[in-house]
C-alpha positions in Angstrom: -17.6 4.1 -20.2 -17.9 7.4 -21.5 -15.3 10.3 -22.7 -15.7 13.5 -21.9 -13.3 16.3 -22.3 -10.3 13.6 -22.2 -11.2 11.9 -18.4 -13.0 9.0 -18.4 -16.2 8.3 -16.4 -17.1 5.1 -15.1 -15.6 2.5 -13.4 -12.4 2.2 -15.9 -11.6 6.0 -14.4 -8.3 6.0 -12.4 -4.9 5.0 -13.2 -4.1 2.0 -14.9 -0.7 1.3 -12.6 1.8 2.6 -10.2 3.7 4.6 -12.7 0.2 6.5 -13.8 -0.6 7.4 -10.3 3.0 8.6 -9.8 2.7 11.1 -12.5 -1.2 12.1 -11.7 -0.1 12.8 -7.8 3.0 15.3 -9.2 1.1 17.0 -11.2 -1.1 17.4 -7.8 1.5 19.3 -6.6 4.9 18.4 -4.1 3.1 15.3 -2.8 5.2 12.7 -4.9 8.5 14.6 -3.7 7.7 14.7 -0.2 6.3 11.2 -0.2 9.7 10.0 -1.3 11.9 11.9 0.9 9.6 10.4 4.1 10.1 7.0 2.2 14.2 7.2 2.1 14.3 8.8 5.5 12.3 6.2 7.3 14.7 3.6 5.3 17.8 5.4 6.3 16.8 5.6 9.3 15.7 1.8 9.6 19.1 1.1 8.2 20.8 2.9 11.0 18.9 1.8 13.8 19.1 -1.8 13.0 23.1 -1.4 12.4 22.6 -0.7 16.1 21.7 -3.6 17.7 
């Protein structure tokens, strides 16, 4: 595995868990944000239709 300028290369490059790929994707841009409002919606929504029946 080498280092260059700070990002590895090889088959170690990536996140190492959920909380590193959180961070990489918003500094990507709105994607977290918009990723968890779809997430809470679709569970409100879940939620309200299963009150339903």
């Amino acid at each position: 595995m080498e280092i260059k300028s700070g990002c590895q290369v090889g088959t170690g490059a990536g996140p190492a868990n959920i909380w590193e790929l959180m961070m990489m994707l918003a500094y990507e841009g709105w994607y977290l944000q918009i990723g968890l409002v779809v997430l809470l919606s679709s569970f409100i929504l879940f939620y309200k239709r299963r009150k339903k029946v």
